[in-house]
C-alpha positions in Angstrom: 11.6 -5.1 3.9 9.8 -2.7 2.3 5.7 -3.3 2.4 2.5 -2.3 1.1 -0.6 -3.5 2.6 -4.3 -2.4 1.2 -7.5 -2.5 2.6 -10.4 -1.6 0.6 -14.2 -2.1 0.9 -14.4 -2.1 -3.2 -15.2 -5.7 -4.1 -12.9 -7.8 -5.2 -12.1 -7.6 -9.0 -10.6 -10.3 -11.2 -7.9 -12.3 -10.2 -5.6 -10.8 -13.5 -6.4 -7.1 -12.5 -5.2 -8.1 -9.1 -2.0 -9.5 -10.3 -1.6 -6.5 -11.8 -2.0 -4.2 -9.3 0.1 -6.2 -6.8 2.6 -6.1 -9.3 2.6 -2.1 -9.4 2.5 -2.0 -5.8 5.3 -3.9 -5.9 7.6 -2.0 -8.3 6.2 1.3 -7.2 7.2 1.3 -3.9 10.9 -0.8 -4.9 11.9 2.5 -7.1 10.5 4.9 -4.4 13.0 3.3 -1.2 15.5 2.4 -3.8 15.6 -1.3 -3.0 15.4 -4.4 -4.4 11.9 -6.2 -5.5 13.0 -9.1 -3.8 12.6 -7.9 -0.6 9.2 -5.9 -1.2 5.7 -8.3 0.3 2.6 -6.8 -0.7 -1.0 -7.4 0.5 -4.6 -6.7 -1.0 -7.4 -7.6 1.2 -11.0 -6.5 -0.9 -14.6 -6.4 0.5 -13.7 -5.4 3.8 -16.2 -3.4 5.7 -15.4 0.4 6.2 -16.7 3.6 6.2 -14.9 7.2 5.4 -16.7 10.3 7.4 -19.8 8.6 8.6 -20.6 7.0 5.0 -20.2 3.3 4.4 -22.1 3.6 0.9 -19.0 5.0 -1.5 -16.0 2.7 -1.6 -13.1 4.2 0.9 -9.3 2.6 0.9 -6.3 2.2 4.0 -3.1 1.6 3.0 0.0 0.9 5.0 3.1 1.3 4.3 6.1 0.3 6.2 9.8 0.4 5.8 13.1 -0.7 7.1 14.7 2.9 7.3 13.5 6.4 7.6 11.2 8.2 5.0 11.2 11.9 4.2 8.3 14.5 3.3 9.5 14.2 -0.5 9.0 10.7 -0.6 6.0 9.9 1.1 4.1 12.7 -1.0 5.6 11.2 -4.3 4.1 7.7 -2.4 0.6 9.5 -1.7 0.2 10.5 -5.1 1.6 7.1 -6.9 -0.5 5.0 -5.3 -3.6 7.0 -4.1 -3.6 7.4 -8.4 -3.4 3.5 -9.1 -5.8 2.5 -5.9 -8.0 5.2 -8.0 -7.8 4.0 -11.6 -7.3 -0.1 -10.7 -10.3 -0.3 -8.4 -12.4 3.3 -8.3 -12.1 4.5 -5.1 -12.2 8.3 -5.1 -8.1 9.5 -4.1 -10.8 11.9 -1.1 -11.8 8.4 0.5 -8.1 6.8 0.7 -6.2 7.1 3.8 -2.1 5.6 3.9 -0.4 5.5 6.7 3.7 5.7 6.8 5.9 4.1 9.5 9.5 3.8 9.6 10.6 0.5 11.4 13.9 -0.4 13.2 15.9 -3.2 11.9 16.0 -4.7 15.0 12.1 -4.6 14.8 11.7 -6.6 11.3 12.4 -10.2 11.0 13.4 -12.1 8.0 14.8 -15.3 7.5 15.2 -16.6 11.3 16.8 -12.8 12.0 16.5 -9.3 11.7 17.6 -6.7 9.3 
């Protein structure tokens, strides 16, 4: 239920580096909700075009993030700064050009399985 999409206008890298940083994603945001990986999806889409305050020249970053349940300030600053530091290091977009955006969902509102949660 838990999920981590990323958008990014940095070009796609390897395939192992992305493996790895789906992986993170992955575990990152399972320890931040406190739920299991098996229920986390995550999505990288590279090479998309974007631009951050007029400029299209730097690479720039969107991340969603969306969860069955309600977040609080605590976590989704702990969130910011987890993965605004591995969208930094694993593909070099400055943490100034990444935006994520946080959205609690319903149960009633996220199917799985042929129902909802």
């Amino acid at each position: 239920m838990p999920l981590i999409k990323v958008q990014t206008s940095a070009a796609k890298p390897e395939k192992d580096k992305i493996d790895t940083l789906l992986k993170n994603l992955s575990s990152g945001i399972a320890k931040h909700f406190s739920k299991p990986e098996s229920y986390v999806m995550t999505i990288f889409e590279p090479d998309i075009p974007m631009t951050f305050g007029g400029n299209s020249d730097e690479p720039t970053c969107y991340i969603e993030i969306k969860n069955v349940g309600s977040m609080n300030p605590n976590q989704t600053k702990a969130m910011s700064q987890d993965f605004c530091q591995e969208i930094n290091q694993t593909l070099d977009v400055p943490k100034n050009r990444i935006y994520i955006e946080f959205s609690d969902a319903k149960g009633s509102m996220w199917g799985w399985n042929s129902s909802t949660f």
